[in-house]
Kinemage of the C-alpha trace (Angstrom):
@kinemage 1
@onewidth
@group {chain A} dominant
@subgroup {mainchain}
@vectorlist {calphas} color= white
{ca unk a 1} P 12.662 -25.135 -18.735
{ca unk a 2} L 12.840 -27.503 -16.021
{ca unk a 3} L 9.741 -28.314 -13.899
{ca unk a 4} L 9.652 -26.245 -10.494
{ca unk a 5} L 11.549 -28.629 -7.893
{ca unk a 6} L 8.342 -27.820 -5.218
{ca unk a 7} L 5.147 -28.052 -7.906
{ca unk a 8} L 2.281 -25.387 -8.571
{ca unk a 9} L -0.369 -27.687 -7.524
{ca unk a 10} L 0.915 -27.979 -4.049
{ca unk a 11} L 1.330 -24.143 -3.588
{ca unk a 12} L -1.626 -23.036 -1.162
{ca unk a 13} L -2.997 -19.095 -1.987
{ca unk a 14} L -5.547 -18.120 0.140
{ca unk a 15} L -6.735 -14.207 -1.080
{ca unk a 16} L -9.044 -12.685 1.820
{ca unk a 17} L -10.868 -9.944 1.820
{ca unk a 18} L -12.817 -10.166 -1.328
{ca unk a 19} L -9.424 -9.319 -3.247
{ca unk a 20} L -11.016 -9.047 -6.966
{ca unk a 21} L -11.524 -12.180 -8.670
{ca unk a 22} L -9.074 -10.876 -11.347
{ca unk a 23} L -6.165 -12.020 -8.874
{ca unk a 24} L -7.551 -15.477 -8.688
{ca unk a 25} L -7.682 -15.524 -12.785
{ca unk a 26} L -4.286 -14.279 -12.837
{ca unk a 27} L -3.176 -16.848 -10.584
{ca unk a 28} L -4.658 -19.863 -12.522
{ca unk a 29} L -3.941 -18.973 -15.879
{ca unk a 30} L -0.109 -18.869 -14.239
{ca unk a 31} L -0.993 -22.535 -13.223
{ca unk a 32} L -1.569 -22.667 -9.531
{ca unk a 33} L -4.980 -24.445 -8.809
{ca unk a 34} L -4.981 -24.574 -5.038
{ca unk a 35} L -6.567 -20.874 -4.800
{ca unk a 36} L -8.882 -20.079 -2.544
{ca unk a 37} L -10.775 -16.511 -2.069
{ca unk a 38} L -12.783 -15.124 0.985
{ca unk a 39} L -15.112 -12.493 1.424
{ca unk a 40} L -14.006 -11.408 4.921
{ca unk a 41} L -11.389 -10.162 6.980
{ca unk a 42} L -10.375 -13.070 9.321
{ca unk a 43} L -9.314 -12.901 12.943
{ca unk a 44} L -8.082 -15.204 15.616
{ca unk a 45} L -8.223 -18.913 15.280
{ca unk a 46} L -9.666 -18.484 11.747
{ca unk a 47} L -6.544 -16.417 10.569
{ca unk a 48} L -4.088 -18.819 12.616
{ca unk a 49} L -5.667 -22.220 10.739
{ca unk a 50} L -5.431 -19.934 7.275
{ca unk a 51} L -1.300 -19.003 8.081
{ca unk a 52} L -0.488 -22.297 9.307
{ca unk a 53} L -1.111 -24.209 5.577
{ca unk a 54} L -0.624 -20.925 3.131
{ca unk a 55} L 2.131 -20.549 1.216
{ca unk a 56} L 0.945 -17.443 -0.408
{ca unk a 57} L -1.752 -14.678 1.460
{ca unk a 58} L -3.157 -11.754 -0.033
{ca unk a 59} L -5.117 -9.395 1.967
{ca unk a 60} L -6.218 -6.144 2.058
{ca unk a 61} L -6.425 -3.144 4.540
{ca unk a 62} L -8.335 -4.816 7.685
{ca unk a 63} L -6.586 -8.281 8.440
{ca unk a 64} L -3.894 -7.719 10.515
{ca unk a 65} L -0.645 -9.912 9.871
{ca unk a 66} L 1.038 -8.970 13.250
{ca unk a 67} L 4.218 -10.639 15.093
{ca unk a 68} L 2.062 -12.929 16.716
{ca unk a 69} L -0.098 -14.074 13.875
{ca unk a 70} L 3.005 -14.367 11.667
{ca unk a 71} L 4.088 -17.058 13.934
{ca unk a 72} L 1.973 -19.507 12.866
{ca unk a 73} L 2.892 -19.007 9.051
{ca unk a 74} L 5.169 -22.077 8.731
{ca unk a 75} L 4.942 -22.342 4.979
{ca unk a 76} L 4.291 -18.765 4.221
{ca unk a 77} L 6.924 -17.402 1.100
{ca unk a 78} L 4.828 -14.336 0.300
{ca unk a 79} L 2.532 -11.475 1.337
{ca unk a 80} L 0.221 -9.809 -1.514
{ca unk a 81} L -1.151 -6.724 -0.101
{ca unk a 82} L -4.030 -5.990 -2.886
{ca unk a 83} L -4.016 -2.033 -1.402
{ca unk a 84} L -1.169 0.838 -1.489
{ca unk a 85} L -0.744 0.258 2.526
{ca unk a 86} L 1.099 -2.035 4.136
{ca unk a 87} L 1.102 -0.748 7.746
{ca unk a 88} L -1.676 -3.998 8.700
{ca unk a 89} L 1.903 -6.087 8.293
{ca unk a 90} L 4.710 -6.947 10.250
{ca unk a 91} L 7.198 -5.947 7.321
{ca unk a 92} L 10.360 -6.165 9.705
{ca unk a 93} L 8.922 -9.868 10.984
{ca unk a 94} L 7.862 -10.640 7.114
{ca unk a 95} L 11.855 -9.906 6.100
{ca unk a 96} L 13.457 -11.660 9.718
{ca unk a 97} L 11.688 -14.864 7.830
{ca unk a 98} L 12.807 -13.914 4.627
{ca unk a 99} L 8.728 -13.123 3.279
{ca unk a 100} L 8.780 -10.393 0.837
{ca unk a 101} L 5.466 -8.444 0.876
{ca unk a 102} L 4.243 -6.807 -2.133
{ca unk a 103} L 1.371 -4.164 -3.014
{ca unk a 104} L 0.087 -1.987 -5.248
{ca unk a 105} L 1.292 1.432 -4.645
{ca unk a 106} L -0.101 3.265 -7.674
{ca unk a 107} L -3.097 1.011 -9.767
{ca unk a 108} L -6.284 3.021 -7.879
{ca unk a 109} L -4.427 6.432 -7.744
{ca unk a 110} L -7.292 7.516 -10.356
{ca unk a 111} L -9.812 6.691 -8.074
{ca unk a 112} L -8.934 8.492 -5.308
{ca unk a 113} L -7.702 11.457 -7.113
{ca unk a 114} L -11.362 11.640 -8.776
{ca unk a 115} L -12.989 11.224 -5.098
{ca unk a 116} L -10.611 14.543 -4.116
{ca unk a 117} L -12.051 16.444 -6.886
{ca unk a 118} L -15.458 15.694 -6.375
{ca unk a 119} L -15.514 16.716 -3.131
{ca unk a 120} L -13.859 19.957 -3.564
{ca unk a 121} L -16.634 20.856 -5.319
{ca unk a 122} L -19.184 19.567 -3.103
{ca unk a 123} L -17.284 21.629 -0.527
{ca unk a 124} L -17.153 24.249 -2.011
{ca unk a 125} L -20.535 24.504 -3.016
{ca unk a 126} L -22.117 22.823 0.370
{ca unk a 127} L -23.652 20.460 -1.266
{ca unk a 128} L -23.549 17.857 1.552
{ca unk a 129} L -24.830 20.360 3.914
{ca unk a 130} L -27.947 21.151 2.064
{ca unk a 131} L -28.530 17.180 1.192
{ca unk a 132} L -28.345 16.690 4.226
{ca unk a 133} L -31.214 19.374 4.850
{ca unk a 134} L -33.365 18.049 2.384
{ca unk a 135} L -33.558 15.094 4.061
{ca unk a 136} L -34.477 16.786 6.972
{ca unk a 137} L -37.253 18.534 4.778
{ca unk a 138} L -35.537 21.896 4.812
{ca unk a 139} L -35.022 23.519 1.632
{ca unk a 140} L -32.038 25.485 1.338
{ca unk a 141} L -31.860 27.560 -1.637
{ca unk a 142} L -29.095 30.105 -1.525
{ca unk a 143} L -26.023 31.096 -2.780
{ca unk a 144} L -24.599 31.882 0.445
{ca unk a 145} L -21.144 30.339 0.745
{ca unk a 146} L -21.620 28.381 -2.319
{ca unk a 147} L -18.427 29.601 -4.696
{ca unk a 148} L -16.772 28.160 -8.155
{ca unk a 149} L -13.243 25.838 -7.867
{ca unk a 150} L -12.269 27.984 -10.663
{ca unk a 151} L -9.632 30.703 -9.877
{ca unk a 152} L -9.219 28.900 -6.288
{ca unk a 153} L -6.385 27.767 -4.633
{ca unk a 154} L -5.674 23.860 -3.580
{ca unk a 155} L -2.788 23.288 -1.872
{ca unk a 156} L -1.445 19.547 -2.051
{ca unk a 157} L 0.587 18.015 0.664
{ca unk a 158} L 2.296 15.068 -0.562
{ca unk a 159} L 3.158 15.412 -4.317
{ca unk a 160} L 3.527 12.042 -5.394
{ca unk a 161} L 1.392 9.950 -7.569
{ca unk a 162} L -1.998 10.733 -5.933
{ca unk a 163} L -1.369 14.117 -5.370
{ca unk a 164} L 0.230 14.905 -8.940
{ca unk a 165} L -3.318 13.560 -10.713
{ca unk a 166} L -4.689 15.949 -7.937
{ca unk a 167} L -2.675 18.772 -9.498
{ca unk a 168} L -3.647 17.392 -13.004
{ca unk a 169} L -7.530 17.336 -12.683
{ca unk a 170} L -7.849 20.542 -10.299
{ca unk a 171} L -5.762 22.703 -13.273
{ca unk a 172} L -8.343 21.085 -15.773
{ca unk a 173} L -10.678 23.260 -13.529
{ca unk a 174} L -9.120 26.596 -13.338
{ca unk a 175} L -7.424 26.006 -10.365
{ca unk a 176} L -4.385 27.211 -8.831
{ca unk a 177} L -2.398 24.655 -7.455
{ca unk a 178} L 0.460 25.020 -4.743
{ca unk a 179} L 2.185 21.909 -3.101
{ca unk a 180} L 4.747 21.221 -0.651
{ca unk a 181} L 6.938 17.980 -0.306
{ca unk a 182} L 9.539 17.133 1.916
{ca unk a 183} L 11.438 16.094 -1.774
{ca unk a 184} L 11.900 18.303 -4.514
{ca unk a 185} L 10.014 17.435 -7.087
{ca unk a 186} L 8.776 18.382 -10.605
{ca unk a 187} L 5.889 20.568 -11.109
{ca unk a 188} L 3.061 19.450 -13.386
{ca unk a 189} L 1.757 22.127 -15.869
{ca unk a 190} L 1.569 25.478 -13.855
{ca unk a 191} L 1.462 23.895 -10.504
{ca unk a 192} L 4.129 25.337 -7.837
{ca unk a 193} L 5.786 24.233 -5.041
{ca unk a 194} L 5.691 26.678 -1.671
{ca unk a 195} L 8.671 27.198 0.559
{ca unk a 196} L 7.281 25.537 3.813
{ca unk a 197} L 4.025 23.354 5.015
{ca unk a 198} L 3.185 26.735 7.211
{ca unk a 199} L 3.265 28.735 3.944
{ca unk a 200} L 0.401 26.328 1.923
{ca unk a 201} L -1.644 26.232 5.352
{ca unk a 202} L -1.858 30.037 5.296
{ca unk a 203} L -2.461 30.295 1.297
{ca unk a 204} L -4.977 27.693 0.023
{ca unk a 205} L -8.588 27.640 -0.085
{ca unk a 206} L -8.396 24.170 -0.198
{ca unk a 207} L -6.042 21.792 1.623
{ca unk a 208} L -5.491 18.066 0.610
{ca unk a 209} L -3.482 15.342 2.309
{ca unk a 210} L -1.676 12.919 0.103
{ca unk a 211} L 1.310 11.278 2.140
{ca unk a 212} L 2.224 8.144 3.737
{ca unk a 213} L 1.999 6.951 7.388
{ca unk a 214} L 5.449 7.428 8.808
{ca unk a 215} L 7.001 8.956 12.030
{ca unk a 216} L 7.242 12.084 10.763
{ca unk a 217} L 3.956 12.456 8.782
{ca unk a 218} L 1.790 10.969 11.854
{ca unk a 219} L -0.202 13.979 13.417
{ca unk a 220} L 1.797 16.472 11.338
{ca unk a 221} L -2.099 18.219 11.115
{ca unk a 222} L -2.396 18.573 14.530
{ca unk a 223} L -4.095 22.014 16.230
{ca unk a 224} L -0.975 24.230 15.796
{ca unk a 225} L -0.743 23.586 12.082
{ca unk a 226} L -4.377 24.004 11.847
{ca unk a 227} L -3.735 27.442 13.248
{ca unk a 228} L -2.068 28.825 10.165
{ca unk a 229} L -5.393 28.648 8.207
{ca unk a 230} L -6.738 31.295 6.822
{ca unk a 231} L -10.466 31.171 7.971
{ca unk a 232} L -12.929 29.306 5.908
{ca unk a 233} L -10.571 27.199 4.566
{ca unk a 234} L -11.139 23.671 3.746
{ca unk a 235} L -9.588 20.407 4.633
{ca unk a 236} L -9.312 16.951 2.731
{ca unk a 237} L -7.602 13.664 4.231
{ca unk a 238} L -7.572 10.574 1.694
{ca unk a 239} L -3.965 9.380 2.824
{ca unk a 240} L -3.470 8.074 6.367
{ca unk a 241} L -5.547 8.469 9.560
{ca unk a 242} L -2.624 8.882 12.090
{ca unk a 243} L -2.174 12.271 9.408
{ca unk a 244} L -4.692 14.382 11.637
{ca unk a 245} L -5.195 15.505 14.653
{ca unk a 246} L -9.203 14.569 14.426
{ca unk a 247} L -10.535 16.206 17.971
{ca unk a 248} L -8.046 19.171 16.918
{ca unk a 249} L -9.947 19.199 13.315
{ca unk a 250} L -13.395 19.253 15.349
{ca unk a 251} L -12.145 22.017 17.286
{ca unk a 252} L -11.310 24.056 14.083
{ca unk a 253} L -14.702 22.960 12.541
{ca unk a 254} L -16.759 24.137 15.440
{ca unk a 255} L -14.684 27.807 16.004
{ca unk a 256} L -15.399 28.307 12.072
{ca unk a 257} L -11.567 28.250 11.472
{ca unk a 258} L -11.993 25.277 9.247
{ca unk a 259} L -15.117 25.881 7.145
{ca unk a 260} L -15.780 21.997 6.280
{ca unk a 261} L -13.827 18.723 5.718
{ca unk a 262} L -14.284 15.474 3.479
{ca unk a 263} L -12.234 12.324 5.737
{ca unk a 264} L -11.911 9.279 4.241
{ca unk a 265} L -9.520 7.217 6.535
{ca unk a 266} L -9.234 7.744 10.751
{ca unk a 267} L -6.787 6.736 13.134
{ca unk a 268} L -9.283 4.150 14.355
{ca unk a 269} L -11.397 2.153 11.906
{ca unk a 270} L -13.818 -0.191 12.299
{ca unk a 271} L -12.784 -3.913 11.959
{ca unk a 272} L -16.420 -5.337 10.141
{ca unk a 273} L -19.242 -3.433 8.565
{ca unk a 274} L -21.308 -4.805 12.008
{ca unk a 275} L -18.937 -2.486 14.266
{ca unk a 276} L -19.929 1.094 15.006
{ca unk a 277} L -17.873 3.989 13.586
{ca unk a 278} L -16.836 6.437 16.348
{ca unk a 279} L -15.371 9.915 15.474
{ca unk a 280} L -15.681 13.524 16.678
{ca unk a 281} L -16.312 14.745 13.242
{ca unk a 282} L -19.792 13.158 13.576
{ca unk a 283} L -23.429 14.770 13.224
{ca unk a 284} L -21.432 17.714 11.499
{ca unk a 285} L -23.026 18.521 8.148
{ca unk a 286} L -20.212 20.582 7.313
{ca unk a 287} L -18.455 17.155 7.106
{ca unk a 288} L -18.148 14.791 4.242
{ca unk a 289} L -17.449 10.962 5.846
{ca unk a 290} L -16.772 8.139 4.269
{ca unk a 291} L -15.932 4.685 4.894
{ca unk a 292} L -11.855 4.217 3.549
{ca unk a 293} L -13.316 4.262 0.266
{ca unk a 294} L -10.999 6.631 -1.986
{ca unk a 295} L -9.827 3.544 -3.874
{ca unk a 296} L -12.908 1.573 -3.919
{ca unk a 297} L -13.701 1.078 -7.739
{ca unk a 298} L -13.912 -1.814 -9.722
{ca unk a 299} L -11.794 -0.402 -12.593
{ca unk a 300} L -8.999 0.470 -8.765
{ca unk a 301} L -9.110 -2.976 -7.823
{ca unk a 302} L -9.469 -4.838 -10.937
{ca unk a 303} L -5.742 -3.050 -11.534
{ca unk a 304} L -4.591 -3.676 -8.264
{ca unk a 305} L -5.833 -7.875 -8.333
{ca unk a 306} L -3.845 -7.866 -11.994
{ca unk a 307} L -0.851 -6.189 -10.453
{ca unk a 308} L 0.003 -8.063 -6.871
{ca unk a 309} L -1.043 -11.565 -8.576
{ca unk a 310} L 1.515 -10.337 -11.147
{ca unk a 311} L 4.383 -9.825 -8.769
{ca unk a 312} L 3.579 -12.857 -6.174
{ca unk a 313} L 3.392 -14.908 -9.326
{ca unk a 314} L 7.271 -13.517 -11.253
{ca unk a 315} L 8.463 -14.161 -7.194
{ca unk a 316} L 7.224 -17.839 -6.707
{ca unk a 317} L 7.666 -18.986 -10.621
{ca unk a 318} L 11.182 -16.830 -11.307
{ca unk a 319} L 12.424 -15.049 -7.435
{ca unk a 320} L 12.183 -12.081 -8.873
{ca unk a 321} L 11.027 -9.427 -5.854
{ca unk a 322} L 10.905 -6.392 -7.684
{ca unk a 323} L 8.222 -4.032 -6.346
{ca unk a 324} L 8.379 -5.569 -2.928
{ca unk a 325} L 8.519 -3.232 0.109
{ca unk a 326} L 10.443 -4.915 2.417
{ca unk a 327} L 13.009 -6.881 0.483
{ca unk a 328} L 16.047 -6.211 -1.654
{ca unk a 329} L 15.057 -5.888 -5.561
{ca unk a 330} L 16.312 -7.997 -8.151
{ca unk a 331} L 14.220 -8.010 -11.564
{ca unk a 332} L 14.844 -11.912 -12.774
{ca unk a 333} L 13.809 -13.481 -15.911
{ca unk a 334} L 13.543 -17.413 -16.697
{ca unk a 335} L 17.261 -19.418 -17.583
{ca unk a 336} L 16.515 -21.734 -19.657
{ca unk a 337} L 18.725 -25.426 -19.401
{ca unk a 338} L 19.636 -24.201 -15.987
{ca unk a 339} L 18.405 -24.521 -12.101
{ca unk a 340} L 17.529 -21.617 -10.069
{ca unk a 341} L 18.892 -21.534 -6.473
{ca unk a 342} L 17.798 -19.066 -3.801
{ca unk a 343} L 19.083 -18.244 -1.052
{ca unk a 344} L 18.058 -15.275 1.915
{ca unk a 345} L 20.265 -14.966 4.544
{ca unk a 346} L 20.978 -11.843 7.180
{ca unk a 347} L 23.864 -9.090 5.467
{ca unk a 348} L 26.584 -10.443 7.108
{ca unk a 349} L 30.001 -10.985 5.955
{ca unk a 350} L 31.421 -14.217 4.436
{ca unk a 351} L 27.788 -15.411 3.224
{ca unk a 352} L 28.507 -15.519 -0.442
{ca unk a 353} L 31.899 -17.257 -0.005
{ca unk a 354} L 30.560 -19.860 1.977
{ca unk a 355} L 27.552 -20.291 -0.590
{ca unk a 356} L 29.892 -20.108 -3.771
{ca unk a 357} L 32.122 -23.220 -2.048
{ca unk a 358} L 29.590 -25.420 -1.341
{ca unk a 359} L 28.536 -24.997 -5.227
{ca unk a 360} L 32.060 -25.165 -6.293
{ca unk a 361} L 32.375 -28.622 -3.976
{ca unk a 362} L 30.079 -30.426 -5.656
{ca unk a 363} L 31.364 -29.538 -9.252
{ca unk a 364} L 28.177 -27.656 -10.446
{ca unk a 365} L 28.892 -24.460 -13.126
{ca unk a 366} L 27.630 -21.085 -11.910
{ca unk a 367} L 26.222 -19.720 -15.007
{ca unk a 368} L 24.531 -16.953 -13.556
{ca unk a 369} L 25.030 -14.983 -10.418
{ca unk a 370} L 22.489 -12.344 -8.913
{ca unk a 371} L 22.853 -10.645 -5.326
{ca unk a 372} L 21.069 -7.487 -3.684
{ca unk a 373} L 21.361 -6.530 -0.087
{ca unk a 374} L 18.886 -4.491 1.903
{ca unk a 375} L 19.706 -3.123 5.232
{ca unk a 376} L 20.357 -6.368 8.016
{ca unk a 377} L 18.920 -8.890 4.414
{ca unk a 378} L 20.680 -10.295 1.743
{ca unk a 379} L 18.760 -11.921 -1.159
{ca unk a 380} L 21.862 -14.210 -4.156
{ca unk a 381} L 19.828 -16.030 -6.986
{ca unk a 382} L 22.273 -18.434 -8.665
{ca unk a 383} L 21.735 -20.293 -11.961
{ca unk a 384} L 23.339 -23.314 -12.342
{ca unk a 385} L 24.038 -26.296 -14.745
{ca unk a 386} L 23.451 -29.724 -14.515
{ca unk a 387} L 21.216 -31.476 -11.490
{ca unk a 388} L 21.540 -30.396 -8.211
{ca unk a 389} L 22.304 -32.815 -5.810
{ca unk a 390} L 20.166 -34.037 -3.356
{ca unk a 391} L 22.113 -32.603 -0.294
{ca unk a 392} L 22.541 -29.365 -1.248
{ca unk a 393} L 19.781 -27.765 0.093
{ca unk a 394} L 20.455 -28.912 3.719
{ca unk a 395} L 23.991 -27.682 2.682
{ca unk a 396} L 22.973 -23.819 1.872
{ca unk a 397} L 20.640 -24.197 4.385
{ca unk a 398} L 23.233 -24.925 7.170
{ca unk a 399} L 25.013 -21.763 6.406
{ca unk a 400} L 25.002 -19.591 9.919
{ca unk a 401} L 23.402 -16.451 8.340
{ca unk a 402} L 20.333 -18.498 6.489
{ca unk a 403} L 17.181 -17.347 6.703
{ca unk a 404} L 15.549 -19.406 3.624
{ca unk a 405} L 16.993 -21.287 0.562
{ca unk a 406} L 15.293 -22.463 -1.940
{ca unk a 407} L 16.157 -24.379 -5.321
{ca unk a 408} L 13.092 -23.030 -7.312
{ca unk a 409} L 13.173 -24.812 -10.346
């Protein structure tokens, strides 16, 4: 194969966040030797000097890659977010400058599904209530709200990959399992799917939030959906912050209506382990808190460091952006004896005539032709034969719709 026409050792990847040093590995091995890895989350002046010489960032849940901050990313050809989110980006920004941003949508869905469990047990039997008392030096011994999973109901909003291992492990348990989804989807084993959102609120023992941030999911738990529980119910939230109503779920908590709740995320987090964590749900033992960490294991983010390096890597070595969330798809392998031409542009009509001429102009063979469109982008991978000549670039480039071209190799 011909060597890539802008070379691996001048491709900057700076990985923030303490992003697992698997990603680094990943990216080496693939032969790119300008990496360099960060502990923390940066902000201001730091971030702007890191997006002004990158070519490649990947980042996790607290550095913020806004319209502003984007605007110093002169180089920048790719977002890794090492996570499942991708709400701390600018997506629509990232695709206006033809960036495709990629994550990791299912590698820690394990994790967090085995943090649900756990604490609908813990729930279930208080257990962080009388920890919490032992510390104190009070010694509560009785069986006084303390029940089995088994033969309990768990009702699962959001049945996709998080909340189907949900529905996996709480059956393992002698659960019953209801769900509701604004799809249709398939039950696993004798799992069942209820008729409305108001109907699981009214029959679960134990309620569990696994859906994405959107418009129509933020504060879909808000006080008058927390007023079709059944008292004594519980509630679980390991999906977005902006899901619940949080003073509403106090509310509920204090009145008895909701008998206790484990909350991993919050519509407000804080941005450094040195800031303080505000939230009504505080000082209630009733009230399992913890710190965004339902996909904090090594085995989670060992996957998820293997998995974005893996897709940043097939898009800078190959253009293939397959798995990104904010860019058409197109799955590309290697053509061997042949150069690889990219071109991004806005979906607008005559782009693709006016690209196919200027290859036709200057004699070259199209030997392999690739186009996806996505909403206002359009993404055409060409192979060609022989050498591309030297002008050609400024050529594509001066097409009206062009966002980026690119011959990659």
């Amino acid at each position: 194969m011909s060597q890539h026409s802008f070379p691996k050792e001048k491709i900057r990847i700076v990985l923030l966040e303490g992003v697992h040093p698997n990603a680094e590995k990943n990216f080496r091995d693939a032969g790119y030797s300008q990496v360099l890895r960060l502990k923390h989350a940066p902000t201001g002046e730091e971030l702007t000097a890191i997006l002004e010489d990158a070519h490649i960032v990947g980042i996790r849940s607290r550095t913020q890659l806004s319209e502003d901050a984007l605007a110093h990313a002169r180089r920048l050809f790719a977002v890794g977010c090492f996570c499942i989110g991708t709400n701390q980006v600018d997506l629509s920004v990232c695709a206006s400058r033809g960036i495709p941003v990629f994550n990791a949508p299912h590698s820690n869905t394990r994790s967090v599904a085995e943090l649900v469990v756990g604490w609908v047990i813990m729930l279930m039997r208080g257990v962080f209530q009388k920890s919490q008392a032992a510390h104190r030096g009070q010694w509560l011994k009785t069986v006084s709200g303390a029940t089995e999973v088994r033969g309990k109901t768990i009702g699962i909003i959001g049945y996709g990959h998080i909340g189907s291992q949900v529905s996996i492990l709480a059956e393992a348990m002698g659960m019953n399992v209801q769900f509701f989804d604004i799809e249709a989807k398939l039950p696993l084993g004798n799992a069942r799917a209820t008729g409305s959102l108001r109907q699981l609120m009214a029959t679960s023992d134990i309620i569990t939030l696994h859906v994405p941030e959107t418009d129509q999911t933020t504060l879909m738990i808000d006080a008058e959906t927390l007023a079709h529980c059944r008292p004594g119910t519980f509630l679980i939230n390991a999906s977005r912050g902006k899901v619940v109503d949080i003073e509403a779920l106090a509310e509920c908590i204090h009145d008895g209506r909701i008998r206790g709740a484990a909350v991993d995320v919050f519509p407000t987090e804080p941005k450094s382990t040195d800031d303080e964590f505000i939230s009504p749900l505080r000082g209630l033992d009733n009230v399992i808190l913890t710190p965004h960490i339902g996909g904090s294991t090594l085995e989670a983010q060992e996957n998820i460091g293997t998995e974005v390096a893996g897709k940043l890597v097939q898009y800078s070595d190959f253009g293939s952006t397959q798995g990104a969330v904010n860019f058409p798809q197109l799955t590309l392998a290697p053509h061997r004896n042949a150069h690889r031409i990219l071109h991004i542009h806005r979906n607008v009509p005559g782009v693709l005539r006016q690209i196919t001429r200027l290859i036709a102009d200057e004699n070259i063979n199209i030997v392999g032709q690739h186009l996806q469109t996505s909403g206002d982008l359009g993404y055409v991978v060409f192979d060609v034969e022989g050498e591309a000549p030297a002008n050609l670039l400024a050529d594509l480039k001066s097409v009206d719709a062009t966002i980026r071209a690119r011959i990659l190799y």
